[in-house]
DOVEXVO-982065 format. One line per 8 residues: number of its first residue (from 1); for each residue y, z, x of C-alpha. Coordinates in nm, 4 decimals. Each point is the difference from the previous one (the first is absolute). Last residue first. Layout:
NUM> Y,Z,X; ...
//
This chain:
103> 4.9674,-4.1526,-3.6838; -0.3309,0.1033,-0.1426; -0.2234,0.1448,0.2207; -0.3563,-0.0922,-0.1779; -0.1902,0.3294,0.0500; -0.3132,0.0196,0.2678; -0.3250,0.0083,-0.0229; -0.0288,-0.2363,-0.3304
95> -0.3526,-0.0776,0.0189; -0.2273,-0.3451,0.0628; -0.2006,0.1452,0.2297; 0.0582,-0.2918,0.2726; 0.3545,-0.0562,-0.1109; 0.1214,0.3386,-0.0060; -0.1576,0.0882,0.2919; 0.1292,-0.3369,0.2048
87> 0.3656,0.1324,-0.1929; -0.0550,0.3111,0.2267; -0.0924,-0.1486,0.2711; 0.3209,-0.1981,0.0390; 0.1979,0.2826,-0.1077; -0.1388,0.1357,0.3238; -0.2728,0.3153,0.0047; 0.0479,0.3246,0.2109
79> -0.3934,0.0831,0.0106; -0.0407,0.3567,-0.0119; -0.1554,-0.0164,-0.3993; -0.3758,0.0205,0.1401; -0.0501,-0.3096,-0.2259; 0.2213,-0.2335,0.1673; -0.1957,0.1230,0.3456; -0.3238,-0.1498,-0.1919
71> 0.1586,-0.3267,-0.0849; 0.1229,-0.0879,0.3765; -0.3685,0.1008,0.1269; -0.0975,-0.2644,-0.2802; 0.2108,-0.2547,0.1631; 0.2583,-0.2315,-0.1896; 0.0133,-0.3020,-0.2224; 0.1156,0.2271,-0.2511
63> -0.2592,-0.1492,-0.2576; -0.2855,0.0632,0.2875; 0.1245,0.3528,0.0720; -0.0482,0.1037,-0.3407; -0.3765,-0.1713,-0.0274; -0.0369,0.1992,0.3617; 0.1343,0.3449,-0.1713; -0.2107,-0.0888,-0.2884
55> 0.1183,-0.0509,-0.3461; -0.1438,0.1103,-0.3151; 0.3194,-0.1078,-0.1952; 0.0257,0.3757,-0.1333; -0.0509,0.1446,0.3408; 0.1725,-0.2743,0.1893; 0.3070,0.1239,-0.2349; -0.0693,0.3830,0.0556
47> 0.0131,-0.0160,0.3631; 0.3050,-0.2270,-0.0030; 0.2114,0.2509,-0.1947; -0.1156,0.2776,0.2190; 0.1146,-0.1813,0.3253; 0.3021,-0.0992,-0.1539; 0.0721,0.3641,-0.0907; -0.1005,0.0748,0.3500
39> 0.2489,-0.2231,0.1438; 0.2601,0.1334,-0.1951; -0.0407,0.3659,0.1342; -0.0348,-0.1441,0.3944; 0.3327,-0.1595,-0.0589; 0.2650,0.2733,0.1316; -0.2944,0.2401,0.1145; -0.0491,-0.2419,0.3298
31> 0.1451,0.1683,0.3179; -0.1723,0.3602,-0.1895; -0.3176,-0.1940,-0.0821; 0.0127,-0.1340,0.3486; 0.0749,0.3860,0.1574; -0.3182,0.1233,-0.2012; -0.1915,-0.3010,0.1460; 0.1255,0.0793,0.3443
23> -0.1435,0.3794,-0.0526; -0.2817,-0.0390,-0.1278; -0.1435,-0.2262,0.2544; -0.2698,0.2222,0.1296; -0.1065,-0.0426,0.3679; -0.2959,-0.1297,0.0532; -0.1386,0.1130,0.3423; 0.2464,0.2967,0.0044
15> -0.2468,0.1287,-0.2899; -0.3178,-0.0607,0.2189; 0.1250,0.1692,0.3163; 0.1538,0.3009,-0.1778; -0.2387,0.0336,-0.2799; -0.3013,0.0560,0.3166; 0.2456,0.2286,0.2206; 0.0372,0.2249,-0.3321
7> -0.3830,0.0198,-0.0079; -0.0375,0.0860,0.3663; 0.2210,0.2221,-0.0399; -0.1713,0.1870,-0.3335; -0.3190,-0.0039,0.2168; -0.2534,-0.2606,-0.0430; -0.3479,0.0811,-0.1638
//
């Protein structure tokens, strides 16, 4: 059985090994709250729509002429998203995502 040092030794070389990234994702979210909220609306609004169309991430990706990988970070809500993506949402799911901005 190893000694209590031996055991804090052990954590110490294995957790320095791979070091946690909590902290630089806490400081994104910080650098980020502004548009982070609205992305995960988005997010939420997109889940539900491939939901109800039966829609795949790939089938998704396909109609967005984009990358699955692309699709999947969409979904996490941390994605800051262009207009232009946006509208490819709209299109693809055929949903309003956004309101019309009237002049």
């Amino acid at each position: 059985m190893k000694t209590a040092e031996e055991q804090i030794s052990f954590l110490r070389e294995h957790s320095s090994a791979t070091p946690s990234k909590w902290k630089e994702k806490a400081e994104w979210r910080r650098a980020n709250m502004d548009w982070i909220p609205y992305s995960r609306k988005i997010a939420i609004k997109t889940a539900m729509a491939m939901d109800e169309q039966g829609l795949t991430q790939k089938q998704l990706a396909e109609r967005m002429h984009c990358s699955p990988q692309y699709i999947s970070r969409l979904l996490k809500g941390e994605e800051n998203l262009s207009l232009e993506t946006i509208c490819k949402l709209e299109n693809a799911l055929n949903v309003q995502i956004m309101q019309k901005v009237l002049a």
